[in-house]
C-alpha positions as CSV (number, residue, x, y, z in Angstrom):
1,X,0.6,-19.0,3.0
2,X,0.0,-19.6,-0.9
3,X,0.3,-16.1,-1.9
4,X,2.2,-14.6,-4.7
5,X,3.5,-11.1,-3.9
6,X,4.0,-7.7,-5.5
7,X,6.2,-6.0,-3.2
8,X,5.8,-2.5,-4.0
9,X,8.0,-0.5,-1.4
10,X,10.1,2.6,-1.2
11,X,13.5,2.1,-1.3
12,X,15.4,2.4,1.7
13,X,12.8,0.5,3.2
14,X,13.1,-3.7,5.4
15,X,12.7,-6.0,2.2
16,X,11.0,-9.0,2.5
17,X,13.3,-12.1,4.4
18,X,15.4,-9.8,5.8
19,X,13.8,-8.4,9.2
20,X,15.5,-10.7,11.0
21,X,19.4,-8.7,9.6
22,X,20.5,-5.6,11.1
23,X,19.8,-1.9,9.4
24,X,22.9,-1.7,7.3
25,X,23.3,-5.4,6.8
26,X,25.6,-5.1,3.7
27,X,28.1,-3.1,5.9
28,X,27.4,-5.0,9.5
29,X,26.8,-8.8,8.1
30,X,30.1,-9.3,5.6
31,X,33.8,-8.6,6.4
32,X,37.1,-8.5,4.6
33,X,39.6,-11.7,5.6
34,X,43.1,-11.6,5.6
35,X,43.1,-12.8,2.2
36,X,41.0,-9.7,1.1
37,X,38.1,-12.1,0.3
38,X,34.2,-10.8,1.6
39,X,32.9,-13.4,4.2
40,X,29.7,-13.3,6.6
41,X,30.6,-12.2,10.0
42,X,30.0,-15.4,12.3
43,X,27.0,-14.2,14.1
44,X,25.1,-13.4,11.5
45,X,25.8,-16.6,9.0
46,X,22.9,-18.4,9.5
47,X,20.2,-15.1,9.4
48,X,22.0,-14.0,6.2
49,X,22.0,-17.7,4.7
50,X,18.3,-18.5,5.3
51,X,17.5,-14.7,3.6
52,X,19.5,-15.6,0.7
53,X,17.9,-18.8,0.7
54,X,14.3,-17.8,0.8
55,X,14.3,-14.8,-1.2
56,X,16.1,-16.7,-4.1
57,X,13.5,-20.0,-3.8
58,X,10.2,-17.1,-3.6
59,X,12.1,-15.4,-7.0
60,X,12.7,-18.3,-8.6
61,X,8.9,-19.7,-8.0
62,X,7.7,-16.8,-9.3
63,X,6.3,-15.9,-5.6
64,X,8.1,-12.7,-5.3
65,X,7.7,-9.6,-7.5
66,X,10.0,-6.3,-6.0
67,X,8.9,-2.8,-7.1
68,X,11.0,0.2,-6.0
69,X,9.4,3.7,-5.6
70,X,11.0,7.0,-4.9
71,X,8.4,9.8,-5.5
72,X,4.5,10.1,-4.5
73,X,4.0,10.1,-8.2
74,X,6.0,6.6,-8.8
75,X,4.0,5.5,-5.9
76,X,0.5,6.2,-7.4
77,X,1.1,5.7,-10.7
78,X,2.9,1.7,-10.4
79,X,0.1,1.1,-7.7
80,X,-2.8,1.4,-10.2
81,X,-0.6,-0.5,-12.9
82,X,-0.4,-3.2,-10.5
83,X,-4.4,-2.9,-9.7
84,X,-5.7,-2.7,-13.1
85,X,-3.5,-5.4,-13.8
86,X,-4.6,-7.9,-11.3
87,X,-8.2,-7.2,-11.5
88,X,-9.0,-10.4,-14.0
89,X,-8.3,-12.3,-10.1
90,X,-11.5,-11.0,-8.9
91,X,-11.7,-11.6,-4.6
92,X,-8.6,-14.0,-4.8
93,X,-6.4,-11.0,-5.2
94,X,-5.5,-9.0,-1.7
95,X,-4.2,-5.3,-1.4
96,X,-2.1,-5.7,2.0
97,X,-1.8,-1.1,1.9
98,X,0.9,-0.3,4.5
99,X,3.2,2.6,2.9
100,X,2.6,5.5,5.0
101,X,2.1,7.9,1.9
102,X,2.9,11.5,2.8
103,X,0.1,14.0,3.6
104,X,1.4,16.6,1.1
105,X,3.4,16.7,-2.2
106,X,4.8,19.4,-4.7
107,X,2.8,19.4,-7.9
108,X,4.8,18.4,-10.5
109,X,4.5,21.6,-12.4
110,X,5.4,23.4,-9.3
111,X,9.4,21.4,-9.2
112,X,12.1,23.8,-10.3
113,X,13.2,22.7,-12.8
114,X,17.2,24.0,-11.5
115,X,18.7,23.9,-7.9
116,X,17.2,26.7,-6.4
117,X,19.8,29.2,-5.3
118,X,20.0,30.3,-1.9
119,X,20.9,34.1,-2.8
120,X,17.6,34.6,-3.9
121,X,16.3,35.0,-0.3
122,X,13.2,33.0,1.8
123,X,11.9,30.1,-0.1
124,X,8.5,30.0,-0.2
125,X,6.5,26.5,-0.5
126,X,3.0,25.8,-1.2
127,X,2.4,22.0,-0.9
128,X,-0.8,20.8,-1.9
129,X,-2.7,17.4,-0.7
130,X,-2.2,14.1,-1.8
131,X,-5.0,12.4,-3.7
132,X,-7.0,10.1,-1.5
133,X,-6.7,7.1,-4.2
134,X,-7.9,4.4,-1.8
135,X,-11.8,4.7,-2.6
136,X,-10.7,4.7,-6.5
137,X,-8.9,1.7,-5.7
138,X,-12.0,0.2,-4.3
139,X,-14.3,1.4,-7.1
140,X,-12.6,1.7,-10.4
141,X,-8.8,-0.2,-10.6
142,X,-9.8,-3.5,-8.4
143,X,-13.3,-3.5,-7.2
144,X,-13.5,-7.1,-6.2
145,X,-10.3,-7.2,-4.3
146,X,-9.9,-7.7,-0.4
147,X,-8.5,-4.0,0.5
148,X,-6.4,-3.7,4.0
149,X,-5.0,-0.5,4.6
150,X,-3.5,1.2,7.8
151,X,-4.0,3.9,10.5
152,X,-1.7,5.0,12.7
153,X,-2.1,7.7,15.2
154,X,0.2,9.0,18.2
155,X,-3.1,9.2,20.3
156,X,-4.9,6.0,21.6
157,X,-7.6,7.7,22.3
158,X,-8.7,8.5,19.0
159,X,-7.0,5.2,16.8
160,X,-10.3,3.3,16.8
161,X,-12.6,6.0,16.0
162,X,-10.5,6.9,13.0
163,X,-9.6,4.1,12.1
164,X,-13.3,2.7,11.5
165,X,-14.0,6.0,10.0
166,X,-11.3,5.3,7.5
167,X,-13.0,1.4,6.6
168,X,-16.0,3.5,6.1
169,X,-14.8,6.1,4.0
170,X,-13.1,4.4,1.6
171,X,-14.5,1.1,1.4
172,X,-11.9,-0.9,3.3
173,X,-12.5,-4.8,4.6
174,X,-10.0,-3.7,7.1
175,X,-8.2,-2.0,8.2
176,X,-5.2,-2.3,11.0
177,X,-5.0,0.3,13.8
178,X,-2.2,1.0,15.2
179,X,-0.3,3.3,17.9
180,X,2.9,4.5,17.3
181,X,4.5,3.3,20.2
182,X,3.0,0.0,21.3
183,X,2.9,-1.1,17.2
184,X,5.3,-3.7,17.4
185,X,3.5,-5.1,20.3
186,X,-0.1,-5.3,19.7
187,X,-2.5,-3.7,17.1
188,X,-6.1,-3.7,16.4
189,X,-8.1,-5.2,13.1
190,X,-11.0,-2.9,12.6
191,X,-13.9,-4.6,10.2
192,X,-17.5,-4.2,9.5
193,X,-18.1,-7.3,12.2
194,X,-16.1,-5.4,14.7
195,X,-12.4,-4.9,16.3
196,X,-10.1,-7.6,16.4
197,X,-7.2,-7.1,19.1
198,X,-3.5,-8.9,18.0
199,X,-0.5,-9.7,20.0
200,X,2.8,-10.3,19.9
201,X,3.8,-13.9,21.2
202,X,5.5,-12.5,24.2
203,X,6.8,-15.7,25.1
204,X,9.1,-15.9,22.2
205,X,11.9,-13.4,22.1
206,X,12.7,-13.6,17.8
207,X,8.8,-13.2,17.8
208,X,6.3,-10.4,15.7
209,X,2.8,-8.9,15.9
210,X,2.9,-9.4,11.6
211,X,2.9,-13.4,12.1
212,X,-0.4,-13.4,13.7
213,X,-1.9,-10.2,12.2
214,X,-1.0,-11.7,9.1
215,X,-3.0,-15.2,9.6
216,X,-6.1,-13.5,10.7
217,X,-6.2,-11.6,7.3
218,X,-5.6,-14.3,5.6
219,X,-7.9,-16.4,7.3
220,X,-10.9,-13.2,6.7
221,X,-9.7,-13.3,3.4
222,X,-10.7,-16.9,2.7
223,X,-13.7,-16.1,3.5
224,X,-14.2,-13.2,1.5
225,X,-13.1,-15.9,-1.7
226,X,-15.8,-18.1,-0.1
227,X,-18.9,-15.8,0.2
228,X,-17.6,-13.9,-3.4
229,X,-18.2,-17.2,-5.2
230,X,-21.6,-18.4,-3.9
């Protein structure tokens, strides 16, 4: 689609070209010969060469940019380096917000510095709330990006509602809706224009709701470039 990426992701997490691999694919994908060499397993020779494949042509273009994280505080802190530093792209630049960043964190202050001994009796834990940084994304690191960011929710009934609440409240040009149990199938692009319903391609097995969510954002944020520069 054109688009250089910043993959900023946790680590443990599906990398980029490799969806299509199983969940331990370093264990499942290669075995030892006879010879004690390290070959692909038959099955999976042609998923593991077209991953190699792609994600060393997207490196080597300069197309692909990976950026592990560990801790909430990694998380904020290389997300506003990556902000600040891509502001000078104005509306041509698109935050695509997925990680599900946790509710509530330890302070840092607050981390024993030790392992905490058991003997000592009940542990108590006071976590405080994460730092809605999504609005100071909008306003302050990169205020002329396109912002997407994500809701999910275990009740249908209440997705949309929050969802829109969400694109209102922190300034989103959309944001994707999704319920926990029917996300891979379909999910719902929730804008200022109004909600946008995807689908899987059920007709093809080796098929994803991302292909198609992902054109329609890309195609709202031509737009955005368009009306930004006239």
């Amino acid at each position: 689609m054109g688009y250089a990426v910043i993959f900023l992701y946790r680590r443990g997490t599906c990398e980029p070209y490799c969806s299509s691999l199983p969940d331990d694919a370093f264990l499942e994908c290669f075995e030892v010969t006879k010879e004690s060499a390290v070959q692909v397993c038959q099955p999976y020779s042609e998923a593991v060469k077209r991953a190699i494949r792609d994600h060393h042509a997207a490196v080597a273009g300069g197309l692909l940019l990976k950026l592990p994280f560990t801790t909430i505080f990694e998380y904020l802190q290389m997300l506003q380096m990556i902000a600040v530093s891509s502001r000078s792209l104005g509306p041509c630049s698109m935050f695509y917000l997925a990680a599900a960043v946790s509710d509530f964190y330890v302070p840092w202050k607050s981390m024993a510095e030790h392992k905490i001994q058991s003997g000592s009796g009940p542990l108590d834990i006071q976590l405080l709330q994460v730092p809605k940084m999504l609005s100071v994304l909008r306003k302050e690191w990169a205020p002329m990006a396109f912002c997407i960011s994500f809701k999910l929710e275990t009740d249908a009934e209440i997705l949309l509602e929050k969802a829109d609440m969400a694109r209102k409240k922190y300034g989103m040009h959309a944001v994707v809706a999704n319920e926990l149990l029917s996300r891979k199938e379909q999910v719902v692009v929730v804008t200022n224009n109004g909600k946008i319903p995807v689908y899987r391609d059920k007709t093809s097995s080796d098929s994803d709701v991302e292909k198609p969510l992902t054109k329609l954002l890309v195609d709202r944020h031509s737009v955005y470039i368009k009306d930004s520069n006239t």
